[in-house]
N, CA and C atoms as a LAMMPS dump frame, in Angstrom:
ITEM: TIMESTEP
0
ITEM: NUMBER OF ATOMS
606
ITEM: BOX BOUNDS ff ff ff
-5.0000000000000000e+02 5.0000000000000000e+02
-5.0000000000000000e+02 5.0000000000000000e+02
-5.0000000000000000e+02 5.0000000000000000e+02
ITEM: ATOMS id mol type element x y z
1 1 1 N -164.658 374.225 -129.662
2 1 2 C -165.758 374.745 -130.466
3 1 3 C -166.998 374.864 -129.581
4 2 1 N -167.5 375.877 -129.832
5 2 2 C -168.969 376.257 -128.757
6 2 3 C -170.315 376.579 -129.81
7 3 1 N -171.202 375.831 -129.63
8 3 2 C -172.47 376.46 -130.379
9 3 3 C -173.555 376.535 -129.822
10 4 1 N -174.155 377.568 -130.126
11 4 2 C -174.933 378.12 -129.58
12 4 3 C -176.45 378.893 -130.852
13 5 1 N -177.432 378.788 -130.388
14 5 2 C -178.478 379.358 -131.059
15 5 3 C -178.338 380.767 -131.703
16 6 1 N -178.603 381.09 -132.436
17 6 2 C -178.827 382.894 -132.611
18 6 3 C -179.874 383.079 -133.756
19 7 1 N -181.203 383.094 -133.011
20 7 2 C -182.591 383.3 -133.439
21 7 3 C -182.928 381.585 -133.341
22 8 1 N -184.24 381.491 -134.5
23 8 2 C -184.648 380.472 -134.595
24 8 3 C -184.114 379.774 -135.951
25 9 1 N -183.373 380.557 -136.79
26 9 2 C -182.698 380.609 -138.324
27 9 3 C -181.551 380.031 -138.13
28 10 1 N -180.327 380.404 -136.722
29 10 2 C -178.925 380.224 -137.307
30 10 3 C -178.819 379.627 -135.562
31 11 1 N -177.31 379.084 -135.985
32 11 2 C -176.797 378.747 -134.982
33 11 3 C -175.109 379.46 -134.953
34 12 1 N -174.691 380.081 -133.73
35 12 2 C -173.693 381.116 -133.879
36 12 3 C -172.159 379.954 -133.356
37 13 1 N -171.075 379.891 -134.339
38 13 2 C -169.876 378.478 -133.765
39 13 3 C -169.16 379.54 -133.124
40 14 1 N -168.355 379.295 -132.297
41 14 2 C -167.632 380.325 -131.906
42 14 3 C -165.897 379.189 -131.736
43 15 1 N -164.838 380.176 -132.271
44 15 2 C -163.612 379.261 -132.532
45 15 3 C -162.278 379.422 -131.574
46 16 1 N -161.184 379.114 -131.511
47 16 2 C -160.431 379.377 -130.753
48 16 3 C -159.301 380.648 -131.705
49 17 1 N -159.667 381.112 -133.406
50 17 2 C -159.031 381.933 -133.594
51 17 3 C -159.494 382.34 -135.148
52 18 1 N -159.02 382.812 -135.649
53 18 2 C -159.049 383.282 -137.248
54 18 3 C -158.524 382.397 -138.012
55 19 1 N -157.547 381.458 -138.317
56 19 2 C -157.188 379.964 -138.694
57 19 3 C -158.529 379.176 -138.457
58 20 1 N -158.908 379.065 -137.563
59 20 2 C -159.803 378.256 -137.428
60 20 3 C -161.036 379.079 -137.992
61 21 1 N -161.232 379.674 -137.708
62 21 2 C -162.579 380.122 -138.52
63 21 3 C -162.383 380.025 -140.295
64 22 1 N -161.783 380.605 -140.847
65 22 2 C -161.334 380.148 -141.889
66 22 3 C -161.595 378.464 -142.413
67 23 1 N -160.909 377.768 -141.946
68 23 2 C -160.775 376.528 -141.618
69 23 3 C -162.169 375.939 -141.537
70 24 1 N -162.565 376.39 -140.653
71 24 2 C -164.458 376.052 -140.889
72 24 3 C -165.279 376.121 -141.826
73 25 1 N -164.871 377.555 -142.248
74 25 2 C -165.85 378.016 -143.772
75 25 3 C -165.375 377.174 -144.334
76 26 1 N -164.425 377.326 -144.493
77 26 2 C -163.579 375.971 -146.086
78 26 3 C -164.509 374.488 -146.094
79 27 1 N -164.206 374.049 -144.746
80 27 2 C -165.56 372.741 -144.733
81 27 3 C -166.285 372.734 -144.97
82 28 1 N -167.44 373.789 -144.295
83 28 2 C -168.862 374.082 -144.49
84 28 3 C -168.946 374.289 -145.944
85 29 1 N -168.445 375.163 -146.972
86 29 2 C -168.52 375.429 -147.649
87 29 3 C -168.406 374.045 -148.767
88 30 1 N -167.275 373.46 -148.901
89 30 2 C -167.027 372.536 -149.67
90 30 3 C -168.05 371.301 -149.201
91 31 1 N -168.534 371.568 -148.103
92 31 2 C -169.77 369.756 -147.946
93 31 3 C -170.987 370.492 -147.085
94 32 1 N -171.682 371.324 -147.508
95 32 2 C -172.564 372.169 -146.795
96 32 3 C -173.644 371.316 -146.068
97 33 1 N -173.833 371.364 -144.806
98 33 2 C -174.778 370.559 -144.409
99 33 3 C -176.188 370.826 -144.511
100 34 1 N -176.922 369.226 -144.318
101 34 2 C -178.227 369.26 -145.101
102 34 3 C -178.937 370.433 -144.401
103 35 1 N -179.98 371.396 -144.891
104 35 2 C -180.392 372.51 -144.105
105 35 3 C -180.103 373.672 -143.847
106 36 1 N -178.57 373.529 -144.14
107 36 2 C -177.668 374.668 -144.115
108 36 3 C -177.631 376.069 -145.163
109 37 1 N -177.788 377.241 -145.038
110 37 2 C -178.392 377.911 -145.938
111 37 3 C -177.39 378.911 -146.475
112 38 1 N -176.526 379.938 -145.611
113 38 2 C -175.593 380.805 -145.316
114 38 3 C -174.53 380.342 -144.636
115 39 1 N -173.523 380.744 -145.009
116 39 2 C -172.362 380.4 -143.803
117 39 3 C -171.559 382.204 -143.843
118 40 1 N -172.048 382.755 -142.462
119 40 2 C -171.118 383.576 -142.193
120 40 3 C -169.884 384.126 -141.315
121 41 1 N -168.885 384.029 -141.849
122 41 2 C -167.393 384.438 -140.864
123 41 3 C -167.103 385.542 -140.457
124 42 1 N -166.911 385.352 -139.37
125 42 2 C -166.433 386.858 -138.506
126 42 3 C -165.182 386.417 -137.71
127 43 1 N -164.658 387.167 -136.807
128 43 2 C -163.337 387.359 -136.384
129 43 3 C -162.753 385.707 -135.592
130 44 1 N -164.027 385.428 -135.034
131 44 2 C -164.1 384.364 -133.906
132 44 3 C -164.948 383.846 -134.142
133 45 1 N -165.629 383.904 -134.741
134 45 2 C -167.09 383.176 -134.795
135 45 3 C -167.533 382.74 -136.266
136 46 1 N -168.707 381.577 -136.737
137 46 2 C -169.092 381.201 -137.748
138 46 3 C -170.997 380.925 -137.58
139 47 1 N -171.306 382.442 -138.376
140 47 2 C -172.754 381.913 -138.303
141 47 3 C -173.476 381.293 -139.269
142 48 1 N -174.125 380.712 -139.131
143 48 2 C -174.916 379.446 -140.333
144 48 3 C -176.41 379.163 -140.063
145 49 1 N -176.648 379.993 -140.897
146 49 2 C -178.096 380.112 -141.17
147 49 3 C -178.595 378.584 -141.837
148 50 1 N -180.197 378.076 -141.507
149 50 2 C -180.86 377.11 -141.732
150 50 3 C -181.907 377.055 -142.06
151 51 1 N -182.577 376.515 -142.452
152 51 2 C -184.339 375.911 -142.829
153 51 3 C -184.588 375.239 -141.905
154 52 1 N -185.636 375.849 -141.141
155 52 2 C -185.984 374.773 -139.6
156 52 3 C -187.298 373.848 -140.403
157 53 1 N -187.455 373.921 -141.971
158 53 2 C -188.336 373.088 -142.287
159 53 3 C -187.565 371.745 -142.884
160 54 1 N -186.153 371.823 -142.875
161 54 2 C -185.092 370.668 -143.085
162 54 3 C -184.174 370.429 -142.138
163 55 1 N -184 371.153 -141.12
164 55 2 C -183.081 370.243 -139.95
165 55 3 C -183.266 371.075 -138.942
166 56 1 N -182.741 370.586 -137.824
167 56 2 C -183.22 371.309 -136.265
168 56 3 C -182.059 371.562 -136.116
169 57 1 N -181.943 372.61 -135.051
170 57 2 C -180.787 373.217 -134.34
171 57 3 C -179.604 372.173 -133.878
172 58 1 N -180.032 371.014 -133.295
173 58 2 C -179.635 370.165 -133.01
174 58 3 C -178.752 368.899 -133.624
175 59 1 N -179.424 368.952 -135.136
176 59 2 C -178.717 368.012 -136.344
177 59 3 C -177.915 369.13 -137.124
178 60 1 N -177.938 370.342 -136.705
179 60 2 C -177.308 371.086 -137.459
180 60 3 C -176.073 370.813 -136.929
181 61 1 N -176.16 371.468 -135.477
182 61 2 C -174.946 371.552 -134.296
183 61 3 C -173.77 370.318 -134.504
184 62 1 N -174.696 369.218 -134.733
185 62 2 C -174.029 367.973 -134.743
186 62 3 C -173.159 367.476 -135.711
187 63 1 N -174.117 367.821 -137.411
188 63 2 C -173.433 367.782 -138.473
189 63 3 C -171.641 369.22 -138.302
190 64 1 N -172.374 370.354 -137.862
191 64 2 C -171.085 370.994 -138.079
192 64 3 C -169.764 370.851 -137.378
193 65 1 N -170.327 370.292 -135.668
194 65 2 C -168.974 369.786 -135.086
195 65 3 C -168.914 368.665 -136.02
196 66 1 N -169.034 367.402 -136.786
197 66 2 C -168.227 366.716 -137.735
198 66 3 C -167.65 367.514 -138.813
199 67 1 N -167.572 368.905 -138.998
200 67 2 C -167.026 369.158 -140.264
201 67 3 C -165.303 369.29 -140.453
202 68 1 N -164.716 368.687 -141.154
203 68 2 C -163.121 368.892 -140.872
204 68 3 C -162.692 369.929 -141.486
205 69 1 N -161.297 370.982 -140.63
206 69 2 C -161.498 371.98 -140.802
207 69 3 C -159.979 371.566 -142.049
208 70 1 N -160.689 373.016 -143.088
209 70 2 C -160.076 372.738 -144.466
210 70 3 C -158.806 374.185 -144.405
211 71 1 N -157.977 373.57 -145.229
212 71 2 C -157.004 374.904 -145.597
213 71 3 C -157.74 375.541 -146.248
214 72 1 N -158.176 377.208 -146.393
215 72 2 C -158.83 378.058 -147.329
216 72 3 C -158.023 377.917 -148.663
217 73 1 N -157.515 377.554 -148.821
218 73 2 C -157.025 377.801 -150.207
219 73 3 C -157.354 376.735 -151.007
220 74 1 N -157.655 375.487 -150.754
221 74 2 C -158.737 374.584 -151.653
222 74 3 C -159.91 375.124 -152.027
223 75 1 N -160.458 375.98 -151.747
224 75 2 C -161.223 376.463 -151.952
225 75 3 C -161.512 378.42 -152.073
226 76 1 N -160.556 378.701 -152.822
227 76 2 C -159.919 380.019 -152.522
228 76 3 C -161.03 380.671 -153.909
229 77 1 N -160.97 382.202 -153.449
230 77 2 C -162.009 382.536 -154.524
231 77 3 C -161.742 383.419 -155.647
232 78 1 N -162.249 384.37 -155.885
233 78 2 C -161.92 384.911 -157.091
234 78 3 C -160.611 386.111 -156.691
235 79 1 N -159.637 386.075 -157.655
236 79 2 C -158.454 387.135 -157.465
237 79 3 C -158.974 388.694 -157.759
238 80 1 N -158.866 389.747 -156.768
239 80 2 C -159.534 391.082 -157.197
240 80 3 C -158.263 391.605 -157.428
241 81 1 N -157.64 392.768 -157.97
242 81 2 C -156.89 393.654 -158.179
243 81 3 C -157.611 395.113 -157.613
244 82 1 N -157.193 395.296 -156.536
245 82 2 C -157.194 396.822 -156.208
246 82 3 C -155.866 397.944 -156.561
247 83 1 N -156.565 398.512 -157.239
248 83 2 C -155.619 399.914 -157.572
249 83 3 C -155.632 401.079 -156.821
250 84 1 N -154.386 401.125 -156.135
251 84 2 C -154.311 402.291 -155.15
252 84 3 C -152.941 403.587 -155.161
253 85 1 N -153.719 404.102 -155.176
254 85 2 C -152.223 405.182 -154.821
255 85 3 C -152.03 405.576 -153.413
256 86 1 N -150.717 405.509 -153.46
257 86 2 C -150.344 405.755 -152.332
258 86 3 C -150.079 407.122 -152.059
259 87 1 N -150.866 407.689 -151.277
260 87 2 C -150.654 408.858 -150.858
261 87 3 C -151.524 409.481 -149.292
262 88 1 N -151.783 408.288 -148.757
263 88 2 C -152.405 408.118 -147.562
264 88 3 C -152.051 409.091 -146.23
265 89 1 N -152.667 409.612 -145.564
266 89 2 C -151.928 410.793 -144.588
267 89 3 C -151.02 410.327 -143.595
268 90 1 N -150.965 408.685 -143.18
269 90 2 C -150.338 407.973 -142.099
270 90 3 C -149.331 407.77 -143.207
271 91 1 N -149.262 407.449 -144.185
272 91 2 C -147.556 406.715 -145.018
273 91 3 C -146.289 407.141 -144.297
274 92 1 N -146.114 408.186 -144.067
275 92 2 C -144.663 408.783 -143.325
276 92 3 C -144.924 408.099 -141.55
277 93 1 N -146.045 408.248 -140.823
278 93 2 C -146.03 407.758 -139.946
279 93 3 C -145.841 405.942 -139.648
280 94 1 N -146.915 405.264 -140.39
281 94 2 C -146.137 404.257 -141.262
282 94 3 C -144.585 403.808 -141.239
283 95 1 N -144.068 404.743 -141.925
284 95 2 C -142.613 404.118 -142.196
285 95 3 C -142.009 404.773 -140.841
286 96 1 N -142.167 405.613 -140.361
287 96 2 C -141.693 406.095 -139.419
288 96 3 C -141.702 404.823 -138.034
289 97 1 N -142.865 404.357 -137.856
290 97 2 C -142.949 404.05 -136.893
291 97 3 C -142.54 402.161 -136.968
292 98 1 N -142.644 401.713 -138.065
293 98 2 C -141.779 400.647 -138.45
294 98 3 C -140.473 400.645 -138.67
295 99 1 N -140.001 401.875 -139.187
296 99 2 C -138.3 401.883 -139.611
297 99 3 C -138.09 401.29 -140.75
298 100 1 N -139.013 401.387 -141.406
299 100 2 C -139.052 401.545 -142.995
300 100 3 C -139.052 403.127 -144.034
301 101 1 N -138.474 402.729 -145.135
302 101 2 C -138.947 403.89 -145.806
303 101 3 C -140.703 403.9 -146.557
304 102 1 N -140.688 405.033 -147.15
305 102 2 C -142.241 405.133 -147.76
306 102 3 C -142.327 403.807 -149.119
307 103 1 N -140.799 404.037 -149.215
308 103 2 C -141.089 402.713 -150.733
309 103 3 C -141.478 401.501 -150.242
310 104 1 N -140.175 401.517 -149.104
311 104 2 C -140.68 400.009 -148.482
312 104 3 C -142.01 399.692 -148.051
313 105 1 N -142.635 400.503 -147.571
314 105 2 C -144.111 399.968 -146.92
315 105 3 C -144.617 399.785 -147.918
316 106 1 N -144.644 400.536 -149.447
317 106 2 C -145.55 400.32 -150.105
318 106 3 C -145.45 398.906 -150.823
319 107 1 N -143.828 398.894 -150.748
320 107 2 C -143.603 397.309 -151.225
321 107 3 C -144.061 396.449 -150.442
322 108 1 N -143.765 396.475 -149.644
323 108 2 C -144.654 395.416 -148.689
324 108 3 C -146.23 395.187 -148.546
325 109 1 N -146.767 396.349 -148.546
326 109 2 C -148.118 396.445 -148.465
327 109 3 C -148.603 395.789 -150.295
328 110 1 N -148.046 395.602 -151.14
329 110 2 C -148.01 395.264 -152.3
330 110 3 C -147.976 393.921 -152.403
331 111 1 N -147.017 393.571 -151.79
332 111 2 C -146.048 392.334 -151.851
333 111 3 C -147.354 390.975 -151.679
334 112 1 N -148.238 390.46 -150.525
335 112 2 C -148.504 389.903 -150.305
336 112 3 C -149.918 389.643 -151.314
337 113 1 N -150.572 388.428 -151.145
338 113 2 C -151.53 388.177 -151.705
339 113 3 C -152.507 387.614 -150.546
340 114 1 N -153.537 388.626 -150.584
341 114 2 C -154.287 388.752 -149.254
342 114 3 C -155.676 388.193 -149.324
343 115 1 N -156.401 387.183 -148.183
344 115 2 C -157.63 386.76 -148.717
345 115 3 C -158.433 387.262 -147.427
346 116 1 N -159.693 387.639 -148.15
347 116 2 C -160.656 388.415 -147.18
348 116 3 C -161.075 386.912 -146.203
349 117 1 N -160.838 387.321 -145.131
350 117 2 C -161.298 386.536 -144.258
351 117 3 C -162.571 386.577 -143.725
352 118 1 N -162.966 388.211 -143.525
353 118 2 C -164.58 387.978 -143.546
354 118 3 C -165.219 389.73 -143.644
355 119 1 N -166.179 389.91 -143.618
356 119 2 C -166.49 390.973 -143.904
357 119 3 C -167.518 391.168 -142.894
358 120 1 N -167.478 393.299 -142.979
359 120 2 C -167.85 393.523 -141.807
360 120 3 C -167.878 395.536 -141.364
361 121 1 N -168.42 395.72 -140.292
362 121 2 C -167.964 397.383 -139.937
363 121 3 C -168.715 398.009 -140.818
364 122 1 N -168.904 397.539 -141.994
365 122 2 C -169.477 398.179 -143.234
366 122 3 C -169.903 397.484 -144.324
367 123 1 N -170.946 397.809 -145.141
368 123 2 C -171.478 397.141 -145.741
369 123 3 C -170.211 396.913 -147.066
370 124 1 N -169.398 395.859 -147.405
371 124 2 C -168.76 396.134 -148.333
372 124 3 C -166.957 396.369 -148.057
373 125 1 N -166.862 396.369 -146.671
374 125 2 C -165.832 396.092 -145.893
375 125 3 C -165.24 394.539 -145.754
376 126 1 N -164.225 394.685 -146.107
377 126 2 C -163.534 392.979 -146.164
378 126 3 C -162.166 393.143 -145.133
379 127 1 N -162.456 392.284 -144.554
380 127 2 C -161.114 391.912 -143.12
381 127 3 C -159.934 391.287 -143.875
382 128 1 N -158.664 392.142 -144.717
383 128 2 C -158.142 391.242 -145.332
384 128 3 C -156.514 390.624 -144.511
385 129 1 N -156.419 389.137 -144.58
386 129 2 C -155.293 388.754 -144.063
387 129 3 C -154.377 388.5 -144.648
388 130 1 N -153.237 388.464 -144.3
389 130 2 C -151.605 388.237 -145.02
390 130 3 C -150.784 389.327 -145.033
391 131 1 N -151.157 390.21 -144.141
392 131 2 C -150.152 391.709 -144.016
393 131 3 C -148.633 390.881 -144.153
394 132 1 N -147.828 391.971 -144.575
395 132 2 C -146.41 391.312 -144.022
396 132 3 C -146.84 391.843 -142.373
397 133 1 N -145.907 390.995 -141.736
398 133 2 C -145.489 391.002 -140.148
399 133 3 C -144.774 392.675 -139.894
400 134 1 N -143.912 393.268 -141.037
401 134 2 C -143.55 394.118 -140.22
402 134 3 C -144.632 395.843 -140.296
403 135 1 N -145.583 395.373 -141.083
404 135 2 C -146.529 396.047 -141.156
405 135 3 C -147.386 396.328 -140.26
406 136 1 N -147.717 395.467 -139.455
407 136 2 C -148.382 395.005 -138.367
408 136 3 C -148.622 396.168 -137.006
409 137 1 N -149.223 397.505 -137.289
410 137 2 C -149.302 398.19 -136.094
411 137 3 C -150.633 398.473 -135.52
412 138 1 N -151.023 398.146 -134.101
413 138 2 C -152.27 398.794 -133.353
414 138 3 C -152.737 399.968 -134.016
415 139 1 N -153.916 400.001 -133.868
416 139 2 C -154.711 401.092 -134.395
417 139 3 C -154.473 402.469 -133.804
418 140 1 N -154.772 403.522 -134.397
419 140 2 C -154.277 404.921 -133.997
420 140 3 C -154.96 404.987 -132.935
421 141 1 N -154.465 405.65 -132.105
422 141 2 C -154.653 405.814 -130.309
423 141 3 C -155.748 406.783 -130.791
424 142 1 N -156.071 407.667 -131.963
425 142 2 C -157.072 408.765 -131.487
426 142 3 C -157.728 408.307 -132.965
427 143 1 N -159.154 407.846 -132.73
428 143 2 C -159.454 407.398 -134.315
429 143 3 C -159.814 409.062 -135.205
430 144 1 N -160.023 408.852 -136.085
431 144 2 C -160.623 410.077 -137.089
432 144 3 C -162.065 409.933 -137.602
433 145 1 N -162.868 411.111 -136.943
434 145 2 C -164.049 411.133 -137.252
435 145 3 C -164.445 411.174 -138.217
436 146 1 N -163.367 411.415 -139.251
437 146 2 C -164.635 411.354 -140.858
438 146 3 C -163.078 410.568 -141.367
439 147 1 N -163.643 409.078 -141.96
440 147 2 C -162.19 408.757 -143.079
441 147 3 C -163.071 408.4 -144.661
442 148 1 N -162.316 409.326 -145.217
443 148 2 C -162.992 409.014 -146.89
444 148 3 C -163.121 407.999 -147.802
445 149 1 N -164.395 407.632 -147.927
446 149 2 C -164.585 406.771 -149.046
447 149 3 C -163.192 406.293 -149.829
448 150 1 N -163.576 404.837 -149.681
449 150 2 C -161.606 404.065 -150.891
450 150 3 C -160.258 404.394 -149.909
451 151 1 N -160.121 404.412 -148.622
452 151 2 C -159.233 404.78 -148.285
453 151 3 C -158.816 403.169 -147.924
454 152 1 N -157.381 403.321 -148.325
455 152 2 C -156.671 402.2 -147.887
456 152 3 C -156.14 401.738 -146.81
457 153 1 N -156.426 401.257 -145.77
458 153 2 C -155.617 401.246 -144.23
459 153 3 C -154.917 399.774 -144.022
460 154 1 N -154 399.756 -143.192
461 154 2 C -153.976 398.961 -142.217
462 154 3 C -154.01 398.852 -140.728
463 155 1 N -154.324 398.364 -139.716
464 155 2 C -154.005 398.106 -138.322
465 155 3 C -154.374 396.279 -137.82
466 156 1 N -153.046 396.026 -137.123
467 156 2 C -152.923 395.155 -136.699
468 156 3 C -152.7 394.213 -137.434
469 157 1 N -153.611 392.881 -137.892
470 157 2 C -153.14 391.708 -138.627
471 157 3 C -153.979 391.913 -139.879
472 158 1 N -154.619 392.655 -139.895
473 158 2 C -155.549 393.305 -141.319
474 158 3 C -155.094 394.604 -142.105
475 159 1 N -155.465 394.382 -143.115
476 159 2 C -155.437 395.446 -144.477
477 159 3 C -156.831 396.011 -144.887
478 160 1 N -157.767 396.558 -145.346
479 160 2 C -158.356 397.099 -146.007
480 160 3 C -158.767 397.805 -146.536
481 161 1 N -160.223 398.362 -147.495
482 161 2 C -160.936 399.499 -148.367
483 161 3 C -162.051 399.922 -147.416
484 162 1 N -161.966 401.068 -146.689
485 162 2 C -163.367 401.791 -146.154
486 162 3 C -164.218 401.668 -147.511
487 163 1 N -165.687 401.634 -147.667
488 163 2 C -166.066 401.822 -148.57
489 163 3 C -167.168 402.814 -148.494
490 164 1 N -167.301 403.461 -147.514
491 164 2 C -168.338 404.496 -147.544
492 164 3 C -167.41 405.679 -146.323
493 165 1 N -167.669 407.233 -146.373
494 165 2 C -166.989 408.051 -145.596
495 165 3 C -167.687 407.075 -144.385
496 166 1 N -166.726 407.426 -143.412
497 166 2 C -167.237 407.161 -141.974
498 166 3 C -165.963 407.403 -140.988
499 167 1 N -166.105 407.05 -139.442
500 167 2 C -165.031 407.065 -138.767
501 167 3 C -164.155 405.887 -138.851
502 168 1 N -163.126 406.045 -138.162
503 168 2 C -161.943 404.932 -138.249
504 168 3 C -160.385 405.485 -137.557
505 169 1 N -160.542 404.344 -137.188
506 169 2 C -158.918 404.311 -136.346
507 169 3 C -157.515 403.469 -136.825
508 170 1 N -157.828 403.138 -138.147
509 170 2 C -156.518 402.527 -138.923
510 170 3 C -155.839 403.355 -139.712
511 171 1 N -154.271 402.617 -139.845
512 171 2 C -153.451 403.936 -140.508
513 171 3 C -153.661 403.711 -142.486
514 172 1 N -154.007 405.043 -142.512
515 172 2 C -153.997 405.457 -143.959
516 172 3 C -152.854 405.364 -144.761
517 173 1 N -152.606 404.439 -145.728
518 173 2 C -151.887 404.047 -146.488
519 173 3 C -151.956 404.864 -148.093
520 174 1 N -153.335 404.505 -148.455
521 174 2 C -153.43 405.411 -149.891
522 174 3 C -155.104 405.301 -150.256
523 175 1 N -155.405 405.303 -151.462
524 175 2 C -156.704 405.707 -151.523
525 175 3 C -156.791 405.015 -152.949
526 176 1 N -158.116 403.974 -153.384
527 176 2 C -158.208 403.542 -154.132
528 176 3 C -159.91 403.97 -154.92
529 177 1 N -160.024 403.855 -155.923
530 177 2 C -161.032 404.508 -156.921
531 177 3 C -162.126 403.279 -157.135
532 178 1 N -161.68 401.814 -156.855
533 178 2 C -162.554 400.66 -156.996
534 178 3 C -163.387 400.806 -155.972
535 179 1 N -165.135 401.053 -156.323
536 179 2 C -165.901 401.243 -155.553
537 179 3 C -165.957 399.541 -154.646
538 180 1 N -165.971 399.818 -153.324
539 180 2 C -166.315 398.494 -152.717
540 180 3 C -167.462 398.158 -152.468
541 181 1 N -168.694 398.713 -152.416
542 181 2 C -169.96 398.739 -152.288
543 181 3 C -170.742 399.471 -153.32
544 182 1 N -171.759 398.747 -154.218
545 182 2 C -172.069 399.456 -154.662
546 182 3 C -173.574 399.247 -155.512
547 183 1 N -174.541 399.152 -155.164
548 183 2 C -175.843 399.069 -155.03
549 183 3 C -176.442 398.625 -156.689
550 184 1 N -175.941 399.443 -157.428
551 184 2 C -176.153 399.202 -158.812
552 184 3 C -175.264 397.892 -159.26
553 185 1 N -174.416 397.242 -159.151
554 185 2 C -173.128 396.357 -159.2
555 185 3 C -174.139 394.942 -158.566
556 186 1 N -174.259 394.111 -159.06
557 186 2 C -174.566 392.429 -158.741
558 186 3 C -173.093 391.286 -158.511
559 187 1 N -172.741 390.928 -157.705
560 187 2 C -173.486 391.491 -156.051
561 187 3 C -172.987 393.189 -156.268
562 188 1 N -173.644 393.964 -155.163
563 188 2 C -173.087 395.035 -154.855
564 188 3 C -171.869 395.02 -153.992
565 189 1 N -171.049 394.197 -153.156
566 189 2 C -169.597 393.776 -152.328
567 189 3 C -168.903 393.627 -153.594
568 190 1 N -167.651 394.314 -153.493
569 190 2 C -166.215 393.874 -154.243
570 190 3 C -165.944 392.374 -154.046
571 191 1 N -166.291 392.472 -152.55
572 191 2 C -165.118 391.417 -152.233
573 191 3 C -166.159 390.42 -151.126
574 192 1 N -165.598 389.381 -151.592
575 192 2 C -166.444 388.404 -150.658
576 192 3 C -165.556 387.066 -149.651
577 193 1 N -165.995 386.555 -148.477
578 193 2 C -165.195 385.962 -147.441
579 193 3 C -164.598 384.792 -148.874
580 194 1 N -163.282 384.571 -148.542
581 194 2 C -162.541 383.724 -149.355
582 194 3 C -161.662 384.38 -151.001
583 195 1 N -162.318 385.392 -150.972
584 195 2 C -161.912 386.019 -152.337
585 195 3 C -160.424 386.508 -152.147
586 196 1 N -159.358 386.002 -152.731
587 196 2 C -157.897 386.578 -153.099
588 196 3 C -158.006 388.626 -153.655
589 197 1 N -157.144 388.833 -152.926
590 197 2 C -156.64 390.109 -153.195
591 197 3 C -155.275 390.894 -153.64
592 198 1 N -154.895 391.501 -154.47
593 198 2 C -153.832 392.003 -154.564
594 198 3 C -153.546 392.989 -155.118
595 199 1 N -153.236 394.597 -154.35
596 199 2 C -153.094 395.522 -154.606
597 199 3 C -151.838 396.221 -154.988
598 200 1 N -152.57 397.016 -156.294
599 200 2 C -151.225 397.409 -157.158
600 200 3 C -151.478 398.918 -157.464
601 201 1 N -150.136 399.91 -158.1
602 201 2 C -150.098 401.165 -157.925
603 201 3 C -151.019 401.634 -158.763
604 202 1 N -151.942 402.661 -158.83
605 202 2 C -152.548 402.668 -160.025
606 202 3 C -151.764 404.467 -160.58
């Protein structure tokens, strides 16, 4: 575990993987230390914002290396249901390039119950984990300059919802109608670090 400053507000943990980061939030979260304000997860890293008018960089650092790292699922969050159809422009490439059929991926891509590990890329973007394994492919060698709002992808050990048009280099699976961001909506995020997921045909 490495920590390090980032501003005069937070201090940035940096981990040896995505288990472990996970693993961290779950602590932090369930025994938040004194001062401690935010806890945010990213791929490798855990930032945790503070009140420098209740603890210093230093009692922070100290309290969080004591924190023991927790299974996420003691502390697992709310179940979302995304509704998607599948009709994504990669699906045939997809099955093609796994040696699956189109049903199968979708079963699979179905199958699991996925928890956002952290969010990111976009306002409203959630990193979700628990792909099946044989799902599991590198991102498209040539990304696509415009991918549409609700599009469903996967690449690599993640699943997710673009939630605004933009570019992207993951394969298109299908396209879902549940806005993920959305300004009028309290919070405006679908989905938040720890929140259960599970997507079904709509």
């Amino acid at each position: 575990m490495w920590i390090r400053p980032a501003g005069e507000r937070a201090i940035l943990v940096e981990v040896d993987d995505l288990d472990q980061v996970a693993g961290l939030r779950a602590g932090l979260v369930a025994d938040l230390p004194a001062g401690a304000v935010e806890v945010v997860p990213a791929a490798r890293t855990v930032l945790v914002t503070f009140d420098p008018d209740v603890t210093t960089f230093d009692r922070l650092s100290a309290a969080v290396r004591d924190v023991p790292l927790r299974m996420t699922d003691a502390i697992a969050g709310a179940l979302v249901e995304i509704p998607v159809r599948y009709d994504g422009e990669d699906l045939d490439d997809v099955a093609k390039a796994t040696g699956l059929s189109r049903a199968e991926v979708i079963a699979r891509h179905q199958g699991p119950e996925y928890q956002v590990a952290f969010c990111g890329f976009a306002p409203g973007f959630g990193y979700l984990t628990g792909i099946d394994p044989a799902l599991r492919l590198p991102r498209r060698s040539t990304p696509r300059t415009r991918v549409p709002a609700g599009s469903v992808a996967i690449a690599g050990e993640f699943t997710g919802v673009y939630p605004t048009v933009s570019p992207g280099g993951w394969h298109l699976l299908g396209h879902s109608e549940l806005a993920m961001w959305d300004l009028d909506r309290d919070p405006p995020a679908a989905l938040a670090p720890g929140d259960r997921v599970r997507f079904v045909s709509s």
